[in-house]
N, C-alpha and C positions, 0 to 999 in steps of 0.2 A: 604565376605559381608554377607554370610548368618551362615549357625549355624558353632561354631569354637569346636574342639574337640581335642584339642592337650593333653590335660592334659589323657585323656582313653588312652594315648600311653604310658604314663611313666611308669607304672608296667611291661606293657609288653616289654619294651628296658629295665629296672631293670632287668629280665626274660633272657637276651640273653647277656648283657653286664655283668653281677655281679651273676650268679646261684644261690649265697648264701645270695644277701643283705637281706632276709628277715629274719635273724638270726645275724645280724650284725648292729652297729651303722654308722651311714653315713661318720663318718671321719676315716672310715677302708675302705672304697674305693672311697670317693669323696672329690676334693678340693672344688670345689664347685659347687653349681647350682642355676640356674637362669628361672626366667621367667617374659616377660615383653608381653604386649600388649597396645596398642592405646584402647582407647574406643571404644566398638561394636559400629558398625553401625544402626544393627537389635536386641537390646538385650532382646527385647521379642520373638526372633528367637531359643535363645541359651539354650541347654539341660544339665543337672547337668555332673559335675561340672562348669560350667560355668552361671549360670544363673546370678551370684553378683558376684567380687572382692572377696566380703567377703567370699561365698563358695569356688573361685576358690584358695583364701589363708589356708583356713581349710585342701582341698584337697591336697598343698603343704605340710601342717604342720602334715599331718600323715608320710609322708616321710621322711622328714627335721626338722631341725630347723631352723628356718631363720627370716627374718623380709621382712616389706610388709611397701611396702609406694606408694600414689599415688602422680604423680607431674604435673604440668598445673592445667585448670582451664577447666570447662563445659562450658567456652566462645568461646575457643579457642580448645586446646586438649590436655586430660586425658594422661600420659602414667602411666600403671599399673608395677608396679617394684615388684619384689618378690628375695630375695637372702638370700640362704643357705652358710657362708662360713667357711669351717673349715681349710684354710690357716692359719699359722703361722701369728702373727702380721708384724713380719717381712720380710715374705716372699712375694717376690711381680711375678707375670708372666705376 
């Protein structure tokens, strides 16, 4: 409910999962990656990366390459969708 900070985690598990991805492109060691969210609660609570969608997809796309989509409505509820996928077309898990 208050400030969210998930995103300050991903360098540092990149950091202990991958030692080398920062010399390497993403689909040398990821099928894929994801990040979704509900609409903040408090989003004048929330510290960069997080303060917009739109920061917290920039913050993705120094990573990744992916695409970002948001889906619902600000009547009802937002989910924030972000997906990195470098699977085969044909490969499904």
């Amino acid at each position: 409910c208050g400030r969210t900070t998930p995103l300050m985690a991903l360098e540092p598990i990149l950091d202990l999962a991958v030692p080398s991805w920062r010399n390497q492109h993403p689909d040398h060691y990821l099928k894929y990656a994801t990040f979704m969210r509900l609409g903040y609660m408090r989003p004048d609570e929330q510290v960069p990366p997080h303060m917009s969608w739109m920061q917290e997809v920039q913050h993705m796309g120094k990573h990744f390459k992916g695409e970002a989509v948001v889906l619902g409505s600000e009547a009802t509820s937002m989910q924030h969708v972000y997906v990195a996928n470098y699977l085969p077309k044909d490969e499904i898990i």
